[in-house]
C-alpha positions as CSV (number, residue, x, y, z in Angstrom):
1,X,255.3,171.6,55.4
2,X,257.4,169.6,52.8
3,X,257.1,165.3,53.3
4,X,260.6,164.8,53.5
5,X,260.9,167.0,56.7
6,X,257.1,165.7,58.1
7,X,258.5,162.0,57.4
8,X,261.8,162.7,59.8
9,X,259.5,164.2,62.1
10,X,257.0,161.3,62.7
11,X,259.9,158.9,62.1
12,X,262.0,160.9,64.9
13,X,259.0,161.4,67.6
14,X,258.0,158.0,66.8
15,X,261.6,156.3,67.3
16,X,261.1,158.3,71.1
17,X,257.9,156.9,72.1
18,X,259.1,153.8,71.5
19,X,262.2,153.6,73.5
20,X,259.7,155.6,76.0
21,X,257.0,153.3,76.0
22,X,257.6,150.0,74.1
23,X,255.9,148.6,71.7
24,X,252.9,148.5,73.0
25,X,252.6,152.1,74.5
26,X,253.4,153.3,70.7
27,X,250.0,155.5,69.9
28,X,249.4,157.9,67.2
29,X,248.3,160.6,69.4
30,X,251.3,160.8,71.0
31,X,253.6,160.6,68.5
32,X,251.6,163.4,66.4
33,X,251.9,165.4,69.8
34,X,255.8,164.9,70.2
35,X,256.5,166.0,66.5
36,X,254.4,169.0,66.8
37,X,251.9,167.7,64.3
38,X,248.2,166.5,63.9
39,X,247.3,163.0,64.4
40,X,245.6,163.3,61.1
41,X,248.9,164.3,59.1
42,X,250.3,161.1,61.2
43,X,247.4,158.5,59.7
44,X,247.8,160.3,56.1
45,X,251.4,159.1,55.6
46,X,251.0,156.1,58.3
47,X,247.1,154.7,58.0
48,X,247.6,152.6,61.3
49,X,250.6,152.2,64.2
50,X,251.4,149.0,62.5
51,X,252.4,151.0,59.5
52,X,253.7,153.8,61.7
53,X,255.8,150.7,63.4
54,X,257.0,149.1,60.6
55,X,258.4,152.5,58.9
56,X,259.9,153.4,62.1
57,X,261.6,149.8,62.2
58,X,262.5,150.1,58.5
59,X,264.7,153.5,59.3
60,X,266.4,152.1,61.7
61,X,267.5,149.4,60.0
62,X,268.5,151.2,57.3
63,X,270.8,153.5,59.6
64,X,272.4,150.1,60.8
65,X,272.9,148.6,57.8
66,X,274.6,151.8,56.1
67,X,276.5,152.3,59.6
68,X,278.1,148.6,58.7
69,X,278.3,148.7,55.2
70,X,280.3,151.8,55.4
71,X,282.4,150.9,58.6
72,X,286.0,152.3,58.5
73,X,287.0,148.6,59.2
74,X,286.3,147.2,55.6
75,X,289.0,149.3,54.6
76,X,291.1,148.3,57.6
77,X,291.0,151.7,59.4
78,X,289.0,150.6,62.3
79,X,289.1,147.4,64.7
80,X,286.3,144.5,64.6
81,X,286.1,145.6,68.3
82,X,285.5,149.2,66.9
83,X,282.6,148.5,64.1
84,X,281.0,145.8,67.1
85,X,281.4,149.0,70.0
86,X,279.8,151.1,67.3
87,X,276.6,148.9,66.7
88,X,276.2,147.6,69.8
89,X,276.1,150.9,70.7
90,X,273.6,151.5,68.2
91,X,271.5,148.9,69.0
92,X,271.3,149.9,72.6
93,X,270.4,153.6,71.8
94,X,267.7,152.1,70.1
95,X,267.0,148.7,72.4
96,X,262.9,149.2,71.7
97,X,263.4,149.0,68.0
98,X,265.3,146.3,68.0
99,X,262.7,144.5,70.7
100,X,260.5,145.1,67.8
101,X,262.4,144.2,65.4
102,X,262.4,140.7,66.8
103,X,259.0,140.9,68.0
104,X,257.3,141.3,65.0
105,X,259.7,138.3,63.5
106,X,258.6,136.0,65.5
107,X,254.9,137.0,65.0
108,X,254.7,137.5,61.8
109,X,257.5,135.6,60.2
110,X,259.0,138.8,58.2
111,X,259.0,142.6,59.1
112,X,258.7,144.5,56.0
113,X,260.8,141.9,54.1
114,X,261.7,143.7,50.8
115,X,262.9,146.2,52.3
116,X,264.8,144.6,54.7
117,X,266.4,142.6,52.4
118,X,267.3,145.6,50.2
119,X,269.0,147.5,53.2
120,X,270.9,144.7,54.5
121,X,272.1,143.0,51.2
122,X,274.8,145.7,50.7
123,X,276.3,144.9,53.9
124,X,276.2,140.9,53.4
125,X,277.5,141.7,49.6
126,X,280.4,143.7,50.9
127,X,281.1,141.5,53.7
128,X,280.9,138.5,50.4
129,X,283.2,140.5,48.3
130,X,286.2,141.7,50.7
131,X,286.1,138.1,52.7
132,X,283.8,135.3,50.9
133,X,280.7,133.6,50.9
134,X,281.3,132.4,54.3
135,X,281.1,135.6,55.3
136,X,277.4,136.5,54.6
137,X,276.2,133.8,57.0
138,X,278.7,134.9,59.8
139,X,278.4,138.3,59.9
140,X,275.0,138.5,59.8
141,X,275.0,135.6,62.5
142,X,277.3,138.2,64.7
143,X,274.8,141.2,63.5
144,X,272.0,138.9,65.0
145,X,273.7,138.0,68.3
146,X,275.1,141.7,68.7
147,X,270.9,142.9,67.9
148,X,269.8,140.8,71.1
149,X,272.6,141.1,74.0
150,X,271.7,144.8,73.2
151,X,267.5,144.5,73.7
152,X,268.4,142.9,77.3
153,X,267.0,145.2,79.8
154,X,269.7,146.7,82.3
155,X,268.5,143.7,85.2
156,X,268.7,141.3,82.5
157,X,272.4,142.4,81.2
158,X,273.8,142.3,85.0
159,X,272.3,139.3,85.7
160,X,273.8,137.4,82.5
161,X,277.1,138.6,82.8
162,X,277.3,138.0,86.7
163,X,278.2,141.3,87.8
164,X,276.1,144.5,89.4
165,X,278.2,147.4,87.0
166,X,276.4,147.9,83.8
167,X,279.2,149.5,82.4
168,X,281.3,146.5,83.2
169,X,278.7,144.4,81.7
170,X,278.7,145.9,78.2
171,X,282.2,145.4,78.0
172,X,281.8,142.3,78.9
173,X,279.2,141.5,76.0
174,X,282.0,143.8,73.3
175,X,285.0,141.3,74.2
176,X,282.4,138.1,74.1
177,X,280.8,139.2,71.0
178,X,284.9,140.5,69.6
179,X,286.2,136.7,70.3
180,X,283.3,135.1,68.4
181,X,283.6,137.7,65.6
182,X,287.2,137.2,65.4
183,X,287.0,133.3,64.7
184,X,284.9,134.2,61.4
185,X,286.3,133.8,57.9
186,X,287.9,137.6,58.4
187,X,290.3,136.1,60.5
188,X,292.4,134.1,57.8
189,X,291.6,136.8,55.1
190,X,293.2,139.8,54.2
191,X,290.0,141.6,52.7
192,X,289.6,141.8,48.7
193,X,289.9,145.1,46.8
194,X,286.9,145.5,44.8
């Protein structure tokens, strides 16, 4: 078996256990099981779940930091309401990562910080260079706020926004999250050609 494709397999089976079983529920065995692999071939590229955790959190965030940075809307094919549907969306399909993601922040102050920071510079550079340096600190404030309405479990969700229809609830979160967004320095500025 080649690494790149073993990687995308623990990644992959990995990414399900969690939004199966949390955080804690994430075990080695089981994601070695669910991509049709040993556990040993796990531990050789991920020595412990904390490793296997953080690489799992790490491709995620990659995949949300390229899904912004690329957006149709910095070109101004797409809607702020589209690009915050499309990662909220995101974020929801992947509501134990995120969890984790926030987790681990708060426990341990950073979660794989160099990386981090080299996945979601991009996004704050291009948000930077089409609106200004304003920008940077708003967007990834919306980014934040847009991560954790989407973690809230479905009891959670209903009970913030009042109302017993998820669906309506998300849409409710979209349109709070889309008036906030549209206040920020976006708002007054045409974007910058590069």
């Amino acid at each position: 078996m080649e690494k790149p494709h073993t990687l995308d397999q623990i990644i992959s089976a990995a990414t399900e256990e969690l939004e199966e079983r949390g955080i804690n529920g994430l075990r080695v065995r089981l994601v070695a099981e669910r991509a049709g692999l040993s556990p040993g071939t796990v531990t050789h590229y991920y020595p412990t779940t904390q490793h296997l955790l953080d690489a799992t959190i790490e491709s995620f965030q990659q995949q949300a930091w390229d899904m912004l940075s690329n957006h149709p809307w910095f070109e101004g094919e797409s809607t702020l309401e589209q690009v915050l549907t499309d990662f909220y969306g995101l974020c929801r399909a992947n509501r134990e990562l995120v969890r984790a993601r926030f987790f681990l922040t708060a426990r341990e102050g950073n979660v794989s910080d160099t990386n981090w920071r080299q996945s979601l510079e991009p996004f704050l550079n291009r948000l930077a260079q089409a609106y200004g340096p304003a920008a940077r600190l708003y967007g990834h404030s919306i980014v934040l706020l847009t991560m954790r309405f989407a973690f809230h479990s479905k009891d959670e969700l209903l009970a913030i926004c009042g109302t017993k229809d998820l669906d309506a609830a998300h849409e409710m979160v979209i349109e709070h999250l889309v008036t906030l967004a549209a206040s920020g320095p976006w708002s007054t500025t045409s974007p910058r050609r590069a």
